[in-house]
C-alpha positions, -999 to +999 in steps of 0.1 A: -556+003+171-567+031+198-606+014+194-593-017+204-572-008+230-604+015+248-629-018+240-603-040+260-604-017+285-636-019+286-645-050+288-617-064+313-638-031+335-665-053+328-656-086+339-650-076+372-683-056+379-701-089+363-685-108+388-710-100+414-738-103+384-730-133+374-742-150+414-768-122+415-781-142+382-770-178+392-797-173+423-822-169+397-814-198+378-801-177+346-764-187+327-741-160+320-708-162+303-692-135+291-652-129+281-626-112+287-608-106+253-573-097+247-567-075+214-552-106+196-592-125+202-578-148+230-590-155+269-566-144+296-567-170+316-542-198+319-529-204+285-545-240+271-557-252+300-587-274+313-614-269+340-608-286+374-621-286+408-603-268+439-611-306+456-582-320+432-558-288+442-573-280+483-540-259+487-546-234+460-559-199+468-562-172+451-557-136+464-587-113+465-583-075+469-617-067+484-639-036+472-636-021+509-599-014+494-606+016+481-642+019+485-651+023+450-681+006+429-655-026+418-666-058+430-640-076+447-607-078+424-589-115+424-554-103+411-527-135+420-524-169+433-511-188+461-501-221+479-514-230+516-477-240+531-490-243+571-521-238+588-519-204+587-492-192+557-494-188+527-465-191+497-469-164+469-449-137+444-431-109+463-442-090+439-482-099+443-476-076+479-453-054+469-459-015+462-476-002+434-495+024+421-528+007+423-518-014+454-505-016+487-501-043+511-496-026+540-530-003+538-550-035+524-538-053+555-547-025+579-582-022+564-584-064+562-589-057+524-571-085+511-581-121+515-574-152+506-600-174+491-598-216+475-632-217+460-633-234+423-648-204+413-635-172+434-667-152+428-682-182+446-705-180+474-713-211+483-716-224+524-679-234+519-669-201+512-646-185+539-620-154+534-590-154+554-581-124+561-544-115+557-527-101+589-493-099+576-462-108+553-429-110+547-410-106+515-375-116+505-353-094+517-333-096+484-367-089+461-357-059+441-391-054+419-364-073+394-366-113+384-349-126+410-359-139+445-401-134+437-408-149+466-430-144+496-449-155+524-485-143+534-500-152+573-534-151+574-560-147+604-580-178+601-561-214+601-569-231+568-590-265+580-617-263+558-631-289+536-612-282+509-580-266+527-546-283+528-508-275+527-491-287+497-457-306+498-429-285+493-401-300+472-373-304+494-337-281+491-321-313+478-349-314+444-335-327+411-355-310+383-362-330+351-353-311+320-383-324+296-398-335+327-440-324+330-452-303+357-489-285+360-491-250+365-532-243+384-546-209+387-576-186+378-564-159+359-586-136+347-609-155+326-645-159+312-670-147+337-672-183+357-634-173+365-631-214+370-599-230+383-579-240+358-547-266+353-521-272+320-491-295+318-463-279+306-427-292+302-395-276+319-369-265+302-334-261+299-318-227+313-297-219+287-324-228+258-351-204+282-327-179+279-321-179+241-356-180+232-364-147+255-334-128+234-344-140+204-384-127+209-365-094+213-371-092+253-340-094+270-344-102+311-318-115+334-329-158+339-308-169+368-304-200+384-324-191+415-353-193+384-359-219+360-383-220+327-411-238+318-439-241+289-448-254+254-428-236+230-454-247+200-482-249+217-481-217+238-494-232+269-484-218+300-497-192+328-510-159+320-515-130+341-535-132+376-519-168+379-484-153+389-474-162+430-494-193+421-480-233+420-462-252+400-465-287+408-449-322+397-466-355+387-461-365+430-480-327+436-451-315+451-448-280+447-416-271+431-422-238+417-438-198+422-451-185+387-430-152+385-429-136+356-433-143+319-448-121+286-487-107+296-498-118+264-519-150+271-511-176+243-479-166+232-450-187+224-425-179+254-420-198+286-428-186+318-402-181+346-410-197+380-390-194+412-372-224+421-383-231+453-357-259+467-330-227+466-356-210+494-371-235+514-344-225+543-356-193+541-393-200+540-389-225+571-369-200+589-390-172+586-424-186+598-398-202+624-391-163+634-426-151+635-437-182+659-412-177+685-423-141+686-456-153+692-445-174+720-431-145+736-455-117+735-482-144+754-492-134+786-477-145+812-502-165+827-504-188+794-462-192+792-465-201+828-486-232+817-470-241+786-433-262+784-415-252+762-385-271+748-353-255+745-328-269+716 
């Protein structure tokens, strides 16, 4: 058991220095594919998905912690997902910024370490390829490091009008979910060495039945209502880790939901937990609300004098 653990070790180490091989070989016309293997022989990535294009999904990113970090031999280090919500904001996990022992948003912000990036592949380097740069955030003020209220909002330095850059719909506070009803969970994960974007349909669930199956497996955390559960039970599909703060999205790609939490081995038979977003898109609209008007008025005063601005 100890051999496996140290060759899973090192070969997740691996995958993220062959990131930058794999477009050092691409240049010269050579395929690579290599994977990351979990001890139980399966990809983490999302769980039974397929390959898509970031044209079909234009407001998924992912978030990149960049080598400059921590100034270490790593390539850069793709660690969670997120939805463009405004021209300049993004919608991700609380718990993708909060404090850890490897991370911290505040010092990756000051250094303009962390980035956001919507290529198909995020070790892409393509003429499309453009980093925002994240300038700051805001977390929930109820976020506890716990289940509930994983929820945040990222701002980033460069507007998102790009090719293949555009907000997503946000379901609206009034959303009826459809127990049985399909959704698509997209994301990246940490996958084979092409780290492509990937989708699955998965069905949501009912809360009380979520709730059962997590005490049964023997893992017992609080599911509340501000969550709700989604997956294939028999099939395993679902998202695994390095898709968490990324979308949930129904058949009309509105995005109804923030991958939170959920067990970290890929494939297994326990839904995921995603934030329902109706029960915080007051919040979300009130706090890029907040950091607008404070925008407004720390302009200089020769601008204000030229612009009207409405008062309600």
């Amino acid at each position: 058991m100890r051999v496996v653990t140290t060759l899973v070790y090192l070969v997740e180490d691996a995958s993220l220095f062959l990131c930058n091989l794999q477009i050092a070989m691409n240049e010269v016309g050579v395929n690579i594919n290599v994977f990351a293997l979990m001890s139980n022989g399966k990809e983490f990535l999302i769980a039974g998905g397929k390959t898509t294009q970031i044209s079909r999904y234009k407001f998924m990113v992912c978030l990149v912690l960049l080598k400059s970090y921590d100034k270490t031999s790593h390539p850069d280090r793709p660690y969670c997902g997120g939805s463009i919500i405004r021209r300049q904001w993004i919608l991700t996990a609380a718990h993708c910024l909060g404090k850890s022992q490897w991370f911290d948003a505040d010092e990756a912000i000051k250094r303009k370490a962390l980035v956001a990036r919507g290529n198909t592949s995020y070790c892409s380097t393509g003429e499309n390829h453009v980093d925002h740069v994240a300038i700051a955030y805001i977390l929930h003020p109820k976020f506890n490091y716990t289940t509930d209220n994983d929820i945040a909002v990222l701002r980033v330095e460069q507007p998102f009008i790009g090719l293949n850059e555009q907000s997503v719909k946000l379901a609206p506070s009034s959303y009826k979910y459809t127990i049985d009803g399909i959704a698509f969970v997209i994301g990246w994960g940490v996958t084979d060495i092409t780290n492509q974007l990937r989708y699955v349909d998965i069905k949501i669930l009912n809360l009380k039945k979520c709730k059962e199956i997590w005490s049964a497996s023997g893992i017992h955390f609080e599911v509340t209502p501000l969550n709700f559960c989604a997956g294939w039970i028999r099939d395993g599909k679902h998202a695994c880790s390095g898709d968490f703060g990324g979308p949930l999205i129904d058949k009309n790609k509105f995005l109804i939901g923030v991958t939170s939490w959920g067990k970290t081995s890929c494939g297994n038979r326990l839904p995921g937990i995603y934030v329902r977003l109706p029960s915080f898109i007051k919040w979300i609209n009130d706090e890029i609300e907040k950091e607008r008007e404070l925008e407004i008025y720390h302009l200089p005063l020769h601008f204000i004098e030229n612009v009207k601005i409405k008062f309600r």
